[in-house]
FINUDREN-820863 format. One record per atom (N, C-alpha, C): x, y, z negated. Coordinates in steps of 0.1 Angstrom, whole numbers, padded with zeros to 4 digits, always signed. Layout:
N
XYZ...
This chain:
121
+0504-2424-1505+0510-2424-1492+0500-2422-1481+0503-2412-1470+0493-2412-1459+0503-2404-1449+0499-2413-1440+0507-2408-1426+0495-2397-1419+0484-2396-1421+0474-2394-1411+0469-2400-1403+0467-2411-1404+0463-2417-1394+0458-2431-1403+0445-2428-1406+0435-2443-1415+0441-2454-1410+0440-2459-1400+0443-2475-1400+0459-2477-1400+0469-2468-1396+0480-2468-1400+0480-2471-1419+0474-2461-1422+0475-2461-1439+0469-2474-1439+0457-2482-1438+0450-2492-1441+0462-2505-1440+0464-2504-1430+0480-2512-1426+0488-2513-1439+0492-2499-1441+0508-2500-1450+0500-2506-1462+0483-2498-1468+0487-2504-1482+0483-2520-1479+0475-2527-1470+0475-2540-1474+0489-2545-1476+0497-2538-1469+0517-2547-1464+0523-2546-1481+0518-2533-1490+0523-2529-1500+0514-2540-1511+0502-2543-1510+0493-2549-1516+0488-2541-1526+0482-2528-1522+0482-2518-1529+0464-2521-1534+0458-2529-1538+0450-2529-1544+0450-2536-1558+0459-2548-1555+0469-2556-1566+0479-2547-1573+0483-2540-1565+0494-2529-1572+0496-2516-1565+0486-2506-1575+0482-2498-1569+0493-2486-1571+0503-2487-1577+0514-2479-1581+0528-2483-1575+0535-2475-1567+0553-2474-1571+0560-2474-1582+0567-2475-1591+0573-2473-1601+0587-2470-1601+0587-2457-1604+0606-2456-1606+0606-2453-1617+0618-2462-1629+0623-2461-1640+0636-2456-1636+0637-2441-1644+0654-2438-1653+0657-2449-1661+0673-2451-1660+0676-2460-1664+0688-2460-1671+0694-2444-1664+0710-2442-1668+0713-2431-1654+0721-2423-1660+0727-2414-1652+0740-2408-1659+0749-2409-1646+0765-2409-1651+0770-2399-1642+0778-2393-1644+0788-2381-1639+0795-2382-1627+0795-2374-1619+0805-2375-1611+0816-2368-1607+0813-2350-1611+0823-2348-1613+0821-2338-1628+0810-2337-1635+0806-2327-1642+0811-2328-1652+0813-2319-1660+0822-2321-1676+0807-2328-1685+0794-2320-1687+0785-2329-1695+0769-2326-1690+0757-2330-1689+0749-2324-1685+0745-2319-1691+0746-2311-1702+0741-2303-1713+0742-2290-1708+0753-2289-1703+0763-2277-1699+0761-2276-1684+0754-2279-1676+0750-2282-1666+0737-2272-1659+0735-2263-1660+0727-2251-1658+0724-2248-1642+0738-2254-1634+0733-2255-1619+0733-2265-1614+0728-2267-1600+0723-2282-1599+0744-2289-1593+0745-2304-1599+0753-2311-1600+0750-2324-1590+0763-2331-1589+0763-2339-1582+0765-2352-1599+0753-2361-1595+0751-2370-1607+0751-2384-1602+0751-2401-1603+0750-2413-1603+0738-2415-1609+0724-2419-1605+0712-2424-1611+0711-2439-1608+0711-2447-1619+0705-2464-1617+0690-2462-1620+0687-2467-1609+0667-2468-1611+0664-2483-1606+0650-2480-1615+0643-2495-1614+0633-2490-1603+0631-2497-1593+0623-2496-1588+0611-2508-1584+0600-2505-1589+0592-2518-1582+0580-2511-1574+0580-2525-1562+0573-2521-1554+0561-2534-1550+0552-2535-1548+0541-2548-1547+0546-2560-1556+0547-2551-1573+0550-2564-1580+0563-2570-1583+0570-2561-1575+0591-2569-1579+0593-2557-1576+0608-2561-1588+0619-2550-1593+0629-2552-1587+0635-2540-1583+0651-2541-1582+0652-2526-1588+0667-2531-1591+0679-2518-1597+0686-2512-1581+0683-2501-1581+0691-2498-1574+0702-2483-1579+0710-2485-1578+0722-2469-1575+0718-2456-1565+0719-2442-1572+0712-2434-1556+0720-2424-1562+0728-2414-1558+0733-2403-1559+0719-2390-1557+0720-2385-1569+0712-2373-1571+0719-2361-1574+0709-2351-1577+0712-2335-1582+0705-2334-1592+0715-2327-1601+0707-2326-1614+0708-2313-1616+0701-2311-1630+0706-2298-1634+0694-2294-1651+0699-2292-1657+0697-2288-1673+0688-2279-1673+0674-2278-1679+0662-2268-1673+0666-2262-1687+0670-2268-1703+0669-2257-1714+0658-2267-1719+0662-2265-1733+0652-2274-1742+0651-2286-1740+0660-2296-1739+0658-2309-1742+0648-2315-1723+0652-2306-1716+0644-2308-1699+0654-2305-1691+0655-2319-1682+0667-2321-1671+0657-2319-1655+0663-2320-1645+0653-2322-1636+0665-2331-1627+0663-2342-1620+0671-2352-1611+0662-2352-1594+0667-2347-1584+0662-2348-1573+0672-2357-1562+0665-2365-1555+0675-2376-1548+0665-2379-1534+0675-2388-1527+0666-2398-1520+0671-2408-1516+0665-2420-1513+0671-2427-1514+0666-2439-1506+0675-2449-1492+0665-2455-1482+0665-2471-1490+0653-2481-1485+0655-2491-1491+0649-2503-1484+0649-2512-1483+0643-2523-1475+0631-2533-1472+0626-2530-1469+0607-2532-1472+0614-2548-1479+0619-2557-1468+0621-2569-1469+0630-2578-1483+0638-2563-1493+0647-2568-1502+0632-2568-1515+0619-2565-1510+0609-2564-1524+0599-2577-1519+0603-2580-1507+0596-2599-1503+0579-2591-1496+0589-2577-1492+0575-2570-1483+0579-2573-1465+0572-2583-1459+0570-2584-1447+0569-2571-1438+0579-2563-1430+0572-2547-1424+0562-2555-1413+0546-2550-1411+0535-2548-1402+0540-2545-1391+0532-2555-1382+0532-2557-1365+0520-2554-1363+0515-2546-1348+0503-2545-1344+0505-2551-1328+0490-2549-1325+0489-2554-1310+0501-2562-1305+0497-2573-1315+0505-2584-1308+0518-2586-1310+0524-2578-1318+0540-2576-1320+0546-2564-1312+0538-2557-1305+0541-2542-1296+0547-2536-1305+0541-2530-1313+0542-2521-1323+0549-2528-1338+0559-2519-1341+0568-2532-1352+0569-2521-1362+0569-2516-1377+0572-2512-1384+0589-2515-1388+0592-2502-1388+0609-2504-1396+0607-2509-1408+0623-2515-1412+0621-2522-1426+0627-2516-1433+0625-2497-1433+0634-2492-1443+0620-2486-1442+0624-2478-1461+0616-2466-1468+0622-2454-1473+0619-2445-1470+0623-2436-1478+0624-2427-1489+0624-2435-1504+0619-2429-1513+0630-2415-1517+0616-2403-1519+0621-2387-1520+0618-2387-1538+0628-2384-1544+0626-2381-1558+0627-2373-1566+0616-2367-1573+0617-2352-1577+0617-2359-1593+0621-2356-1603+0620-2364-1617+0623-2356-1626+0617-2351-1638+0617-2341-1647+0620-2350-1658+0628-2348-1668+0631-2357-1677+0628-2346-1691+0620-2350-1699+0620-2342-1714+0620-2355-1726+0635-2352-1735+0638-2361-1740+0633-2351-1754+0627-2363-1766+0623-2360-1776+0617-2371-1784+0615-2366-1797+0613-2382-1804+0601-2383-1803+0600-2400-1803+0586-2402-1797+0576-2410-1807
């Protein structure tokens, strides 16, 4: 993550505790249909249901996010979404500066590009 601006970034990742946890994590978890007959058959991008895991400085939540999918050939999906979320539902306090002037929103916007190749492992 970087806004351009160092001490802004210095800000977010202490708020993230990004030295303790230096990674986002989004787990697939399940994706269900919305109006598609199957994703096999699915060649153009679709309107899909994704449950993801997401953790952020150390805690999980499941969340629901409507994606696009679409069937690349060979056992390779691709799921793109986005999806807003609440600094405060992962027990992340949003950063105040100069005194409380300056207040960070308590939403994120996670943008998700996700390639899936399923195969035995």
């Amino acid at each position: 993550m970087d806004c351009g601006n160092r001490m802004m970034n210095k800000d977010m990742y202490n708020t993230l505790a990004a030295e303790q946890y230096p990674h986002i994590r989004i787990a697939l978890r399940e994706v269900s249909q919305v109006n598609t007959p199957s994703l096999d058959t699915c060649n153009e991008w679709e309107q899909f249901t994704a449950v993801i895991q997401l953790t952020i400085a150390g805690t999980t939540r499941t969340h629901s996010m409507p994606v696009r999918g679409a069937h690349q050939g060979l056992q390779r999906y691709t799921f793109k979404g986005r999806h807003t979320i609440r600094l405060t539902d992962f027990g992340i306090e949003p950063p105040t500066a100069m005194l409380g002037a300056v207040k960070v929103k308590n939403e994120m916007t996670i943008n998700m590009n996700l390639i899936v190749v399923l195969g035995n492992r």
